[in-house]
Backbone as ProteinMPNN parsed JSONL, in Angstrom:
{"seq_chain_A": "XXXXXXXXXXXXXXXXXXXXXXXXXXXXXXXXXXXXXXXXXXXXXXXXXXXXXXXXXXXXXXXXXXXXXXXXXXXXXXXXXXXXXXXXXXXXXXXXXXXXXXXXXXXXXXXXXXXXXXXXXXXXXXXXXXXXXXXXXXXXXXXXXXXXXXXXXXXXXXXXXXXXXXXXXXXXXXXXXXXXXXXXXXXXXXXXXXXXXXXXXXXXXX", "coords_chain_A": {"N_chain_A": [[-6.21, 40.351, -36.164], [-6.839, 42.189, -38.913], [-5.604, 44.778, -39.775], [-2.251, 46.008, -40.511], [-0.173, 45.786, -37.558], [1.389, 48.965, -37.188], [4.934, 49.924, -36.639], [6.428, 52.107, -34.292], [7.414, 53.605, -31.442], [6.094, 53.325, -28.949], [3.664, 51.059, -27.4], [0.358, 51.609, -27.332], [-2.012, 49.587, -25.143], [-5.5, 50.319, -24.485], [-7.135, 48.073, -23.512], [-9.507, 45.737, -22.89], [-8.266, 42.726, -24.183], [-8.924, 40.1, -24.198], [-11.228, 37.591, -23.596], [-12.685, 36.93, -21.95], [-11.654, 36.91, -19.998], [-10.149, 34.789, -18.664], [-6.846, 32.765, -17.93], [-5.666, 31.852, -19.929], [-6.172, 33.017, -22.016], [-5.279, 35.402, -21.353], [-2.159, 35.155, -21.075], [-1.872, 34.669, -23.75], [-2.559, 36.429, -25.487], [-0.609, 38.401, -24.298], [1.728, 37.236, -24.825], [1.541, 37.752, -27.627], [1.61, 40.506, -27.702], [4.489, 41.073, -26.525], [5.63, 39.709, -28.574], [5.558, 41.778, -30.728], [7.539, 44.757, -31.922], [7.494, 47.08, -30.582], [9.261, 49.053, -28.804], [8.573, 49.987, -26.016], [5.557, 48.625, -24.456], [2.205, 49.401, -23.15], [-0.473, 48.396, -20.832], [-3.697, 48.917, -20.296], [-6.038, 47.377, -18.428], [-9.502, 46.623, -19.459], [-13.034, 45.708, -19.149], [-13.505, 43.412, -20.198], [-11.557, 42.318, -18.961], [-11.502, 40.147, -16.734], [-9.826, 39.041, -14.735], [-7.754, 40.643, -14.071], [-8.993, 42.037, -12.14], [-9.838, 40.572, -10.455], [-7.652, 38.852, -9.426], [-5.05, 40.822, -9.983], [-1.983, 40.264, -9.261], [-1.531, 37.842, -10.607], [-2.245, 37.936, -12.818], [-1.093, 40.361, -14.284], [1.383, 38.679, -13.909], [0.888, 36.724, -16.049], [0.473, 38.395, -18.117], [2.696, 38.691, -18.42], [4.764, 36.79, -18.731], [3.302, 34.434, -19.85], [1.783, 31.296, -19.634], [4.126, 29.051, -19.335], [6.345, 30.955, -18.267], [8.026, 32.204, -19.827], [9.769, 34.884, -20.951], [9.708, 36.879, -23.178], [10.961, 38.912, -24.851], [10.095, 42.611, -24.525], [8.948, 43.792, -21.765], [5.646, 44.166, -20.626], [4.045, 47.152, -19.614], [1.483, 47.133, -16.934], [-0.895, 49.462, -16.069], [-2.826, 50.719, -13.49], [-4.409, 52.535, -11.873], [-2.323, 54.219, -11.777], [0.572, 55.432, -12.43], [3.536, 56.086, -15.058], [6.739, 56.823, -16.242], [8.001, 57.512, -19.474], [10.415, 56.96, -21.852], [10.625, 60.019, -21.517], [7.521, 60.78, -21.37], [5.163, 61.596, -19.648], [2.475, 59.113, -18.481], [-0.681, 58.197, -17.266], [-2.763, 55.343, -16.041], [-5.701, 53.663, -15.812], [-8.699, 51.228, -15.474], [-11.746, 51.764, -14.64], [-14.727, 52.332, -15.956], [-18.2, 53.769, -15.794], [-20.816, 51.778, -14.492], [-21.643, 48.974, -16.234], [-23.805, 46.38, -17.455], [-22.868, 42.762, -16.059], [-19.711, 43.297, -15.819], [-16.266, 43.887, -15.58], [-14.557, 46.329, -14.014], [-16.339, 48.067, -12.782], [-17.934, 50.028, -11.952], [-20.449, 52.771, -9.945], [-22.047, 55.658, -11.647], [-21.31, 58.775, -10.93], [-20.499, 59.829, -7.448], [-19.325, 57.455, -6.974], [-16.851, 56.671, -9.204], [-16.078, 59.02, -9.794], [-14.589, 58.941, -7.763], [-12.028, 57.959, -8.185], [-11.54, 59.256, -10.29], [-10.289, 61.361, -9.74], [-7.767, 60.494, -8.475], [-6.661, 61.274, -10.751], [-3.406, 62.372, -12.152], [-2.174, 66.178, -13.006], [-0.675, 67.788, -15.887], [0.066, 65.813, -17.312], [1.2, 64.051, -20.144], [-0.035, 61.485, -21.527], [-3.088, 60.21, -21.137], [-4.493, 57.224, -20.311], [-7.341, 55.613, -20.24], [-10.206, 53.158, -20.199], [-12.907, 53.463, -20.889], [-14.744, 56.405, -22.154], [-14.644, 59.798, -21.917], [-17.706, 61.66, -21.208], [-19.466, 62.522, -24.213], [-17.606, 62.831, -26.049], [-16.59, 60.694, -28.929], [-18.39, 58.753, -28.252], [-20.481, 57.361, -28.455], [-22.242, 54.079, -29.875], [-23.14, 54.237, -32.205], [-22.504, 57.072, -34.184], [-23.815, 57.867, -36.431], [-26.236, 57.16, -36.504], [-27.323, 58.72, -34.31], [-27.299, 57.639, -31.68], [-26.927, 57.294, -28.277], [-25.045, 58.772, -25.883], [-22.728, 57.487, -24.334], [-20.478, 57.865, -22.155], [-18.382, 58.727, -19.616], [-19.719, 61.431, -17.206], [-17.889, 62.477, -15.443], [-15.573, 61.812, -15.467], [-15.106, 63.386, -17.689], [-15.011, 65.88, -16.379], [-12.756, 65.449, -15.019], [-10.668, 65.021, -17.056], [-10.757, 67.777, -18.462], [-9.568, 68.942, -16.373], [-7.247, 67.981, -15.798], [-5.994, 68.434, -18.153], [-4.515, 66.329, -19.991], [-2.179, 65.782, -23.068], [-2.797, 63.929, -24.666], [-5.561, 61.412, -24.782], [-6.405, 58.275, -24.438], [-8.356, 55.669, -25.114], [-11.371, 53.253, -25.425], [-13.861, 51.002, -25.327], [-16.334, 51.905, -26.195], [-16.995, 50.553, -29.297], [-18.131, 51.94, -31.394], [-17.296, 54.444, -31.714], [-14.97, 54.841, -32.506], [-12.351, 56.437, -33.858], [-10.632, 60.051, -34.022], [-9.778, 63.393, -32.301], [-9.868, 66.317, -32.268], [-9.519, 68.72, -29.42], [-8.541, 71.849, -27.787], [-7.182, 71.835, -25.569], [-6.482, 68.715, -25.779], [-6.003, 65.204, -27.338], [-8.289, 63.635, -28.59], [-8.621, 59.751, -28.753], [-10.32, 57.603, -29.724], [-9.817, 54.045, -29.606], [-10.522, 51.91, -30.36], [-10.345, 48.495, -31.959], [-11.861, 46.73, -33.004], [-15.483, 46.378, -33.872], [-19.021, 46.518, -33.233], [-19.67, 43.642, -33.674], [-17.495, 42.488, -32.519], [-15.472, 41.857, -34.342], [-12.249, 42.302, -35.64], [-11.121, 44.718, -37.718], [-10.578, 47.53, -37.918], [-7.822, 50.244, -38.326], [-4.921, 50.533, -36.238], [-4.085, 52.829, -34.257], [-2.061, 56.089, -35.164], [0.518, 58.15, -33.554], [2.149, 61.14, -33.596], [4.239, 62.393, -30.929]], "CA_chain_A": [[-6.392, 41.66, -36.776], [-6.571, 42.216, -40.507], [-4.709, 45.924, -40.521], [-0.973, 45.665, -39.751], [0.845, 46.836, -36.513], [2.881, 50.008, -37.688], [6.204, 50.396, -35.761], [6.22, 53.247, -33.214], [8.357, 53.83, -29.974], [5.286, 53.046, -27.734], [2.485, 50.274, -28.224], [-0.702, 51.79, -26.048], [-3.539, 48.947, -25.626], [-6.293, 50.55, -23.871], [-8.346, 47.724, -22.608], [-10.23, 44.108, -23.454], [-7.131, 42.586, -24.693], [-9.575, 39.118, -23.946], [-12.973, 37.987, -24.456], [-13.202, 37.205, -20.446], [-9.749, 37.616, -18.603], [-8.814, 33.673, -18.423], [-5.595, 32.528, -17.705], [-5.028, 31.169, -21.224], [-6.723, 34.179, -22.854], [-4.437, 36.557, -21.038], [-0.892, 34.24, -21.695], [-1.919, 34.452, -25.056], [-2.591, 37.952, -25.174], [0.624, 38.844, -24.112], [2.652, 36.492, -26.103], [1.303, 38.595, -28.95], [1.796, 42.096, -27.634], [4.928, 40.999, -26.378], [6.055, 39.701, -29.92], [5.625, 43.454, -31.203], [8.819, 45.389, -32.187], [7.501, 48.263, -29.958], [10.3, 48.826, -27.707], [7.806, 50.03, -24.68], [4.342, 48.677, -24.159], [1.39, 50.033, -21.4], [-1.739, 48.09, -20.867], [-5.303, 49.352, -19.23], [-7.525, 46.735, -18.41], [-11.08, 46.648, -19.852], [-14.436, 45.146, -18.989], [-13.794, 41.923, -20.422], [-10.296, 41.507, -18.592], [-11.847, 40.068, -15.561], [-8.726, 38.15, -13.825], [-7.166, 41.792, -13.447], [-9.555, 42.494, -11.204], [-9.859, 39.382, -9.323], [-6.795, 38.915, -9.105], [-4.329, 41.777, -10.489], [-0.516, 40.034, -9.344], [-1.359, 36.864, -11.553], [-2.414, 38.567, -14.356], [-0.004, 40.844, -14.483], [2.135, 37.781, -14.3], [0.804, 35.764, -17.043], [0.762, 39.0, -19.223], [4.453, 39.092, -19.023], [5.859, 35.566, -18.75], [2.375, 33.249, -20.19], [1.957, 29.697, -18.895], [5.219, 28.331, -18.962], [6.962, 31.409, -17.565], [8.706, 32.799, -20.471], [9.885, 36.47, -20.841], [10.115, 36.948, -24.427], [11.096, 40.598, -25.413], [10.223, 43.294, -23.68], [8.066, 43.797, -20.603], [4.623, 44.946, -20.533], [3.701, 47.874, -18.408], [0.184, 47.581, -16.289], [-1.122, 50.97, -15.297], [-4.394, 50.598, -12.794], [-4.727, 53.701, -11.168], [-1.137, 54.346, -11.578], [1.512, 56.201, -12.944], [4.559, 55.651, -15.649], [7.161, 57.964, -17.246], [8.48, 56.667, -20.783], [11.274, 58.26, -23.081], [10.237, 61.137, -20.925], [6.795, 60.754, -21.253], [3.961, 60.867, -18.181], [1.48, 58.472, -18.285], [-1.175, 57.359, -16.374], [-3.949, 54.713, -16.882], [-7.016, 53.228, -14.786], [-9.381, 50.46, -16.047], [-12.905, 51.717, -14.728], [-16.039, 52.888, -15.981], [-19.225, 53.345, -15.349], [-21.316, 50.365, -14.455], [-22.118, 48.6, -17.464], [-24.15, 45.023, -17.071], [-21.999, 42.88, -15.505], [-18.777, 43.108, -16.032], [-15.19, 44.191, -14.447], [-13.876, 47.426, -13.295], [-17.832, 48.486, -13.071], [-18.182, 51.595, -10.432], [-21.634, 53.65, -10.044], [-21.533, 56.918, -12.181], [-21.963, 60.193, -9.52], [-19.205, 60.041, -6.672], [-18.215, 56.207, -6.735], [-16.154, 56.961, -10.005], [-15.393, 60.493, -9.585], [-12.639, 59.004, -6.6], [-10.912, 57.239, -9.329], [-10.601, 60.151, -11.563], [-9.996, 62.5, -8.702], [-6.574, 60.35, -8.556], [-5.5, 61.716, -11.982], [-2.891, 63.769, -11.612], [-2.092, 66.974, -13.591], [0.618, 67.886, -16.183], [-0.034, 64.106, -18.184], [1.343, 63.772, -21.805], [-1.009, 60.527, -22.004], [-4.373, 59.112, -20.358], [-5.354, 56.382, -21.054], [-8.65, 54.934, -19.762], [-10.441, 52.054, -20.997], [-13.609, 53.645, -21.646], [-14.632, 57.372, -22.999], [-15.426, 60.754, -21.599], [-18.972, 61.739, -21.652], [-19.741, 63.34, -24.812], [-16.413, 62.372, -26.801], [-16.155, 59.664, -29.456], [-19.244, 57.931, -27.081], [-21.485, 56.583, -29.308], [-22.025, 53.346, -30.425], [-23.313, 54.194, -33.777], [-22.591, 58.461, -33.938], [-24.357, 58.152, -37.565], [-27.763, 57.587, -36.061], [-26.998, 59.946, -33.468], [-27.003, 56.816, -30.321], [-27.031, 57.907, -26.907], [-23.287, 59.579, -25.252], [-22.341, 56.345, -23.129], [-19.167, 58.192, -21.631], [-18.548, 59.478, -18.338], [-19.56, 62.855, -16.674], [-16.886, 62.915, -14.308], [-14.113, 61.882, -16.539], [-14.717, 64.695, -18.825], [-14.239, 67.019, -15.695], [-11.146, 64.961, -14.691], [-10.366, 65.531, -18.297], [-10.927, 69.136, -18.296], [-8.848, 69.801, -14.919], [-5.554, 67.285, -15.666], [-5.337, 68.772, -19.448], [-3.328, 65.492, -20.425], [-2.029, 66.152, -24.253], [-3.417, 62.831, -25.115], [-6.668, 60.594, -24.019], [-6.88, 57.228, -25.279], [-9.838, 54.734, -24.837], [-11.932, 52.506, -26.13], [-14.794, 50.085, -24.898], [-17.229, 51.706, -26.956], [-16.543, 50.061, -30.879], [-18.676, 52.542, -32.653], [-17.135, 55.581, -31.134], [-13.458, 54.785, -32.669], [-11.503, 57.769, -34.194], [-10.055, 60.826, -32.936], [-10.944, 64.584, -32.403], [-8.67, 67.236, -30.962], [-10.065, 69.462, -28.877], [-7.677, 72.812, -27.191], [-5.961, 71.223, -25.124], [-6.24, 67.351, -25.712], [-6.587, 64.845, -28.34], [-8.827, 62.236, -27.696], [-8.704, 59.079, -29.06], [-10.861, 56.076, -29.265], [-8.639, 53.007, -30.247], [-11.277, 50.158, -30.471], [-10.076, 48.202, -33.134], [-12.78, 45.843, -32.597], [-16.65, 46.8, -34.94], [-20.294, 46.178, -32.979], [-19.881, 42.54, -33.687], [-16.301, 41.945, -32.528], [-14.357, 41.915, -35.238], [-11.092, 43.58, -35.583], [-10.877, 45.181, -39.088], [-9.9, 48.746, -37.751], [-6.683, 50.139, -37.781], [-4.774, 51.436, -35.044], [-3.917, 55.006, -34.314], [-0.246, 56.26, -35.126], [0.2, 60.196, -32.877], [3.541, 61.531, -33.188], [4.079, 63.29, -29.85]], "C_chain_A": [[-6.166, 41.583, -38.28], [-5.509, 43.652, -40.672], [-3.559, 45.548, -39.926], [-0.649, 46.861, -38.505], [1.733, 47.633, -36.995], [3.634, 50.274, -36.577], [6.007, 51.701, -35.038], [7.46, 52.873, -31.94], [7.239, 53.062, -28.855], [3.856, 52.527, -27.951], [1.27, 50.713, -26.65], [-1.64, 50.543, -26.306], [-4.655, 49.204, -24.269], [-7.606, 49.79, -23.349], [-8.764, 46.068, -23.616], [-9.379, 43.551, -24.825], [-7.758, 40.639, -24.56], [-10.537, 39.111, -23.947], [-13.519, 38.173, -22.889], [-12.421, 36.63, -19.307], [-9.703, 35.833, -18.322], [-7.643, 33.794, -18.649], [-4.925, 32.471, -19.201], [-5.041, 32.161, -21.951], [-5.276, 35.204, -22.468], [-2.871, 36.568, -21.295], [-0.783, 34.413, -22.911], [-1.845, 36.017, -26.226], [-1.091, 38.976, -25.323], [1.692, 38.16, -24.289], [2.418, 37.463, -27.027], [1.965, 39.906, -28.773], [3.723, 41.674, -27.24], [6.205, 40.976, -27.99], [6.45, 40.931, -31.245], [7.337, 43.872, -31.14], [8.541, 46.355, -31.549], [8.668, 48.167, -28.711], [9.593, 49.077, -26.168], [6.07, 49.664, -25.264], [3.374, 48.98, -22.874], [0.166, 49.259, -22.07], [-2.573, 48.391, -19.873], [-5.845, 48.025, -19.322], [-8.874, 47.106, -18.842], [-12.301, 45.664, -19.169], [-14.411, 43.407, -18.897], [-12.25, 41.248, -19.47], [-10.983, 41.236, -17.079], [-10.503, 39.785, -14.793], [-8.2, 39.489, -13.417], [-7.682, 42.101, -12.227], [-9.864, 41.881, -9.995], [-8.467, 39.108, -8.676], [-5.006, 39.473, -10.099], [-2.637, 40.888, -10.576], [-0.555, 38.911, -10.415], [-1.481, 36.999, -12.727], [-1.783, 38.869, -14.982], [1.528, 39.794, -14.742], [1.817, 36.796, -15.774], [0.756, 36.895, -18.435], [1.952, 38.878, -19.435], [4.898, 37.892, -18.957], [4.52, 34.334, -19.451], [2.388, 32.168, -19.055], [3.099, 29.096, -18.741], [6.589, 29.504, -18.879], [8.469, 32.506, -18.65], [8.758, 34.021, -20.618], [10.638, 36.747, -22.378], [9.621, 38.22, -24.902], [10.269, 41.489, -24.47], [8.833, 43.287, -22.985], [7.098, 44.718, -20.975], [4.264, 45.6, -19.053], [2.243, 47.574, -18.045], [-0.092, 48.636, -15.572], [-2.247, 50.609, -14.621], [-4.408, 51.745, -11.601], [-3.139, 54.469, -10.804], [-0.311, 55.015, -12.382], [2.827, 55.769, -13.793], [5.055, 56.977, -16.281], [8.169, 56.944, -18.291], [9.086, 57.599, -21.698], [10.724, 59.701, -22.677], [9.024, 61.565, -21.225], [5.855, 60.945, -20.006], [3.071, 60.214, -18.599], [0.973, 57.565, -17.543], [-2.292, 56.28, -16.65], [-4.816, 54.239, -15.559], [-8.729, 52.63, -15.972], [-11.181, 50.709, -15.823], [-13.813, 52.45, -15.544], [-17.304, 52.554, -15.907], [-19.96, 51.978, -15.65], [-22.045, 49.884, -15.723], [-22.7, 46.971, -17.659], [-23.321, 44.941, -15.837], [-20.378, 42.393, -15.5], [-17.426, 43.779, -15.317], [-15.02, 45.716, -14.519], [-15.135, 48.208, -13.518], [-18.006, 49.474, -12.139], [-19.922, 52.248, -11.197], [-21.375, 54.884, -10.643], [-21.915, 57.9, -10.174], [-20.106, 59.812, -8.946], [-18.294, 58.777, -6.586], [-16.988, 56.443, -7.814], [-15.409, 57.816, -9.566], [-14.369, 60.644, -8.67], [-11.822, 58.956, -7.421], [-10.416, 58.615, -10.228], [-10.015, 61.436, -10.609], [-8.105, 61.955, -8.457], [-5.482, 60.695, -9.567], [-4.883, 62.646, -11.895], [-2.635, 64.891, -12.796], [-0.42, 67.056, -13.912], [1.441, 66.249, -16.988], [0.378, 64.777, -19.439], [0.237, 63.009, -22.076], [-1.807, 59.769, -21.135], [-5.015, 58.165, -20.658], [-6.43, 55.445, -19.509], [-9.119, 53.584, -20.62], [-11.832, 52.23, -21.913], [-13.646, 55.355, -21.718], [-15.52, 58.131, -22.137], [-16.762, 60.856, -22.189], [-18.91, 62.88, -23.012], [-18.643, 63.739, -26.223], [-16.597, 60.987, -27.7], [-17.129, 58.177, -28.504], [-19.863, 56.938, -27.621], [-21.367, 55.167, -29.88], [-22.61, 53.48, -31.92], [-23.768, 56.077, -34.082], [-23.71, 58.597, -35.422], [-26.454, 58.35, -37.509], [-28.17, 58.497, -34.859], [-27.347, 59.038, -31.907], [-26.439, 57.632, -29.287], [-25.516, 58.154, -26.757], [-23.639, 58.546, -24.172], [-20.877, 56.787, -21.814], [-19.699, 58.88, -20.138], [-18.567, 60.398, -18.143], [-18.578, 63.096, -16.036], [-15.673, 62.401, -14.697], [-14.42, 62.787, -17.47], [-14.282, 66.15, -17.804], [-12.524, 66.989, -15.485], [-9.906, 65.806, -16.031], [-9.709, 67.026, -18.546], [-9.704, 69.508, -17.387], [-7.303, 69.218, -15.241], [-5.142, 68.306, -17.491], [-4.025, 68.003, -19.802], [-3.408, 65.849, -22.108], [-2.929, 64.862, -25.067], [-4.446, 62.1, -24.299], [-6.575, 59.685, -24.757], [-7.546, 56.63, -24.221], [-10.189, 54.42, -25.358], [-13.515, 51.941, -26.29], [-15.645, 50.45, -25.762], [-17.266, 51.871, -28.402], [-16.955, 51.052, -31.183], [-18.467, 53.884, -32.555], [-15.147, 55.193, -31.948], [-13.205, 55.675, -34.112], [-10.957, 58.618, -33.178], [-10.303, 62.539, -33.259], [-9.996, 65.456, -31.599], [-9.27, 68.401, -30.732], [-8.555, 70.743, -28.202], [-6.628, 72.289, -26.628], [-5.228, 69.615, -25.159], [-6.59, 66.532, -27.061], [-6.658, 63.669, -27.926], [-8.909, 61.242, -29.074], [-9.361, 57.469, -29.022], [-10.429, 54.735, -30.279], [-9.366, 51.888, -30.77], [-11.314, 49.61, -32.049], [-11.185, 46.591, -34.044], [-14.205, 46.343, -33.605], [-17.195, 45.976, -33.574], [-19.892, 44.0, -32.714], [-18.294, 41.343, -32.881], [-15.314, 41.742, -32.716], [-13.394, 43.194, -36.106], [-10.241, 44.196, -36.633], [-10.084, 46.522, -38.808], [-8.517, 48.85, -37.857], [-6.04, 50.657, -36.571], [-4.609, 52.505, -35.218], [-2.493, 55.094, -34.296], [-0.906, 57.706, -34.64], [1.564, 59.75, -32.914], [3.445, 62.487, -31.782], [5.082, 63.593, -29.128]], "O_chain_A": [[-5.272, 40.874, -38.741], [-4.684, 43.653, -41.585], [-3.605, 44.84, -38.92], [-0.771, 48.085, -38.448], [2.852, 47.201, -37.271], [3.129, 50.804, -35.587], [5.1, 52.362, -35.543], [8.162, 51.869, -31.82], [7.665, 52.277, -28.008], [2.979, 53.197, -28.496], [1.316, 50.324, -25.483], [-2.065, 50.352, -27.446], [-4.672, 48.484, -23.27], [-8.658, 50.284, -22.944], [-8.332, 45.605, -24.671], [-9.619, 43.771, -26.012], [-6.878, 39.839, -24.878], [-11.192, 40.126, -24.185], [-14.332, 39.009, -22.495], [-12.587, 36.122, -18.199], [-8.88, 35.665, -17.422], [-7.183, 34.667, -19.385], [-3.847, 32.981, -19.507], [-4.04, 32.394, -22.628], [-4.451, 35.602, -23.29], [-2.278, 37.592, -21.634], [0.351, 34.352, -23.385], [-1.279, 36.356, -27.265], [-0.719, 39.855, -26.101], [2.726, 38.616, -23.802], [3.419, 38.154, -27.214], [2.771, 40.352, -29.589], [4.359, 42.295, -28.092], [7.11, 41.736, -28.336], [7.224, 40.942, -32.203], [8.166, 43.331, -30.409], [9.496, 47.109, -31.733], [8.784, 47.258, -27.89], [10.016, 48.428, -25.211], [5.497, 50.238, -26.19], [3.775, 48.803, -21.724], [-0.195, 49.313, -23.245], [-2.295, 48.188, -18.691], [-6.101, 47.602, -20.449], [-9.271, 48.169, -18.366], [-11.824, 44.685, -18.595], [-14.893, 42.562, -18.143], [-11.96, 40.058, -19.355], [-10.963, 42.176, -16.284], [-10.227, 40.749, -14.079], [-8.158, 39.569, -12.189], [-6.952, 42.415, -11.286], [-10.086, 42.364, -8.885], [-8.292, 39.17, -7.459], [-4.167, 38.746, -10.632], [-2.069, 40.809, -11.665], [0.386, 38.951, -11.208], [-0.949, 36.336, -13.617], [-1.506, 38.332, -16.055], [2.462, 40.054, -15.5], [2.742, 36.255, -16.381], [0.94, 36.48, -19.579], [2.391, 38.935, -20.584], [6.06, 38.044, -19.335], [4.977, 33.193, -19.516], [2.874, 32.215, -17.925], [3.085, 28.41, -17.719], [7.695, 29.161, -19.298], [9.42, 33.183, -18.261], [7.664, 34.551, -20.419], [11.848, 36.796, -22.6], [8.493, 38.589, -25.23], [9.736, 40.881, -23.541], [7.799, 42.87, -23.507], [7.35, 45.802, -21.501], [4.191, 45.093, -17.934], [1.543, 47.787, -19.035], [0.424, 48.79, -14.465], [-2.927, 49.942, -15.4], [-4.417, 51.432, -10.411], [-2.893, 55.12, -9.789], [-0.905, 55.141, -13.453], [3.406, 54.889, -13.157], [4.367, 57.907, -16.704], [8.842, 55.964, -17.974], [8.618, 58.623, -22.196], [10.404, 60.479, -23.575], [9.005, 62.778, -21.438], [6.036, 59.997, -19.243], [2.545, 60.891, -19.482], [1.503, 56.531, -17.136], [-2.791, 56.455, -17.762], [-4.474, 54.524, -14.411], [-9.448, 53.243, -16.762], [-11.958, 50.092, -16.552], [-13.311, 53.542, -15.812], [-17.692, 51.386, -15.929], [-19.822, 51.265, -16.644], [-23.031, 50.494, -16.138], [-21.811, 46.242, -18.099], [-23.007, 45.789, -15.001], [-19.99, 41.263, -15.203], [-17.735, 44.29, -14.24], [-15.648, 46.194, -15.464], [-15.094, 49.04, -14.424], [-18.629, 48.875, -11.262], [-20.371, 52.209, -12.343], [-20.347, 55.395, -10.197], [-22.4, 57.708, -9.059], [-19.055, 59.633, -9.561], [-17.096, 58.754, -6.301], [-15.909, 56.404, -7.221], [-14.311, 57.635, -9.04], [-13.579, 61.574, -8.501], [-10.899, 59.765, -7.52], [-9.304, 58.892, -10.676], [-9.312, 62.342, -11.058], [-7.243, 62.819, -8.295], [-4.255, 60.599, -9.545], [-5.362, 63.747, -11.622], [-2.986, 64.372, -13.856], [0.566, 66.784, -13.227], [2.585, 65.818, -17.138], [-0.025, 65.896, -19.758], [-0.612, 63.535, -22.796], [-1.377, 58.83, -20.466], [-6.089, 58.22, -21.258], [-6.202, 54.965, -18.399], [-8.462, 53.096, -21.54], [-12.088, 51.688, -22.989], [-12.579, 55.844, -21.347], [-16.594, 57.756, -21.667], [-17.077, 60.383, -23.281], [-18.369, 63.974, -22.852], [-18.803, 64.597, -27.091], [-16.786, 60.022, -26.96], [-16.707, 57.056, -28.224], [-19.776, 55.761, -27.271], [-20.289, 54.979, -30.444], [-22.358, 52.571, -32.711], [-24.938, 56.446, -34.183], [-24.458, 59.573, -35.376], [-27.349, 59.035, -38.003], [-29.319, 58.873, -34.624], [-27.658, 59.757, -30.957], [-25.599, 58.517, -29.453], [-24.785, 57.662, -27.617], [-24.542, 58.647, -23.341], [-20.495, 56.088, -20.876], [-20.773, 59.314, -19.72], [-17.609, 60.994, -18.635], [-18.304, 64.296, -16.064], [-14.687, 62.713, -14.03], [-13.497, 62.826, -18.283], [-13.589, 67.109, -18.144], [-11.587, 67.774, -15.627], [-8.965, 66.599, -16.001], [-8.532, 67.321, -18.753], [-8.919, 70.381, -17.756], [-6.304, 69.888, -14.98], [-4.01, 68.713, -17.754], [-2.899, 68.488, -19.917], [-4.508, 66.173, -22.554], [-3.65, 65.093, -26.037], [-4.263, 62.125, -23.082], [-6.63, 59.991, -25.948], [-7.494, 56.817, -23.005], [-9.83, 54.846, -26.456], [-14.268, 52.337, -27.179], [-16.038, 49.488, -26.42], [-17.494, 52.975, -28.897], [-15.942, 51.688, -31.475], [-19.234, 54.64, -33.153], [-14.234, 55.689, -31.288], [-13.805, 55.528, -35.176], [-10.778, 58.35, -31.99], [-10.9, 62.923, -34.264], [-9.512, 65.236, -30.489], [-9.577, 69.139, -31.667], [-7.451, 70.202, -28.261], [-5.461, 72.252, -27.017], [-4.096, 69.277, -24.814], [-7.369, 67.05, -27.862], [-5.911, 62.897, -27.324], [-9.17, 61.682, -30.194], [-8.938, 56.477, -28.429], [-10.73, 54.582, -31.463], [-8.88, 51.041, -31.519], [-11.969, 50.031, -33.002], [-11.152, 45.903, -35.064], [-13.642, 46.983, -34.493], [-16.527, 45.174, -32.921], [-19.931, 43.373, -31.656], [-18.142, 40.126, -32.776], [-14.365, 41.501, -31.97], [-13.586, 44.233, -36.737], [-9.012, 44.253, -36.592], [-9.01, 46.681, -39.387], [-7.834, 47.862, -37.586], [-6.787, 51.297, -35.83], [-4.92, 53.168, -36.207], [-1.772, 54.377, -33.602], [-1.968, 58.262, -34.918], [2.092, 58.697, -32.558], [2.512, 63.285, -31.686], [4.951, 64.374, -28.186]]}, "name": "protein", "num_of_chains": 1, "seq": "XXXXXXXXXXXXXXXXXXXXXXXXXXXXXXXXXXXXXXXXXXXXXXXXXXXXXXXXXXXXXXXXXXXXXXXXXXXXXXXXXXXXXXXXXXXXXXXXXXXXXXXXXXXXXXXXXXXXXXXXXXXXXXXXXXXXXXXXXXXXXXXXXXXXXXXXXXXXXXXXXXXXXXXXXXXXXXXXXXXXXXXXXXXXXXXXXXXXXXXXXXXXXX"}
């Protein structure tokens, strides 16, 4: 990354934390995040984290201890359709969206999705997803006015849980943030079109 990590209470990383979820990639990964002065971290899976999806307990293991088993500073949370409360926080997270090539946590838009978000529960401080309601921060390039890549049935989910916060990512050219009545959505991708991770992150007091 070229911008610096600013200090905070709580490091969110919403997703493709690897280019394509190896072992080494993911060890390496979480050496880094680990290394952070954030006293709590939560990670979503993304697209490119395949191994989550193949196989979730090893992953989850090599995010928090690498290859040779070390546990250096504090533990990373994995949310996948699951629930956490933090410094009296709620948050929940879940790695899919719609099918996109092919890549991991890929579901059919219509009803295959719409289970997943049907599990979000109501009365969230923070959602984080990996990729972006339909019609939110979607776009890969909003300046030429590029198609709304986000999900229909996460913007109902959206709508019905009224979490105070949304973060997400997957699609680079959609990154900022936008506060709507009840929520403020955020797309984190610190990543540009080509890859590279010039952006900065997002500081929310909350």
């Amino acid at each position: 990354m070229t911008a610096p990590i600013p200090e905070g209470d709580i490091l969110i990383h919403a997703g493709d934390g690897t280019n394509v979820g190896r072992m080494n990639e993911i060890a390496a990964a979480g050496v880094w995040l680990r290394s952070l002065p954030h006293k709590h971290k939560v990670f979503v899976a993304g697209n490119h984290d395949w191994m989550f999806e193949k196989n979730c307990a090893m992953a989850v293991q090599l995010l928090n201890q690498g290859l040779t088993g070390d546990t250096l500073n504090s533990k990373i949370v994995y949310l996948e359709d699951s629930a956490v409360e933090i410094e009296g926080l709620k948050i929940y997270g879940s790695p899919w969206q719609p099918r996109f090539l092919d890549w991991a946590f890929n579901l059919d838009r219509g009803e295959s999705i719409k289970k997943k978000w049907d599990l979000i529960p109501e009365g969230l401080d923070i959602l984080i997803t990996h990729g972006p309601p339909m019609g939110i921060l979607d776009q890969t390039n909003p300046v030429l006015g590029t198609d709304h890549l986000g999900c229909e049935e996460l913007i109902k989910a959206v709508e019905r849980a009224k979490p105070k916060v949304h973060v997400f990512g997957h699609i680079h050219g959609g990154y900022g943030k936008v506060q709507y009545p009840n929520t403020l959505f955020i797309n984190a991708a610190i990543c540009d079109e080509a890859y590279k991770p010039w952006r900065e992150p997002v500081v929310v007091d909350l």
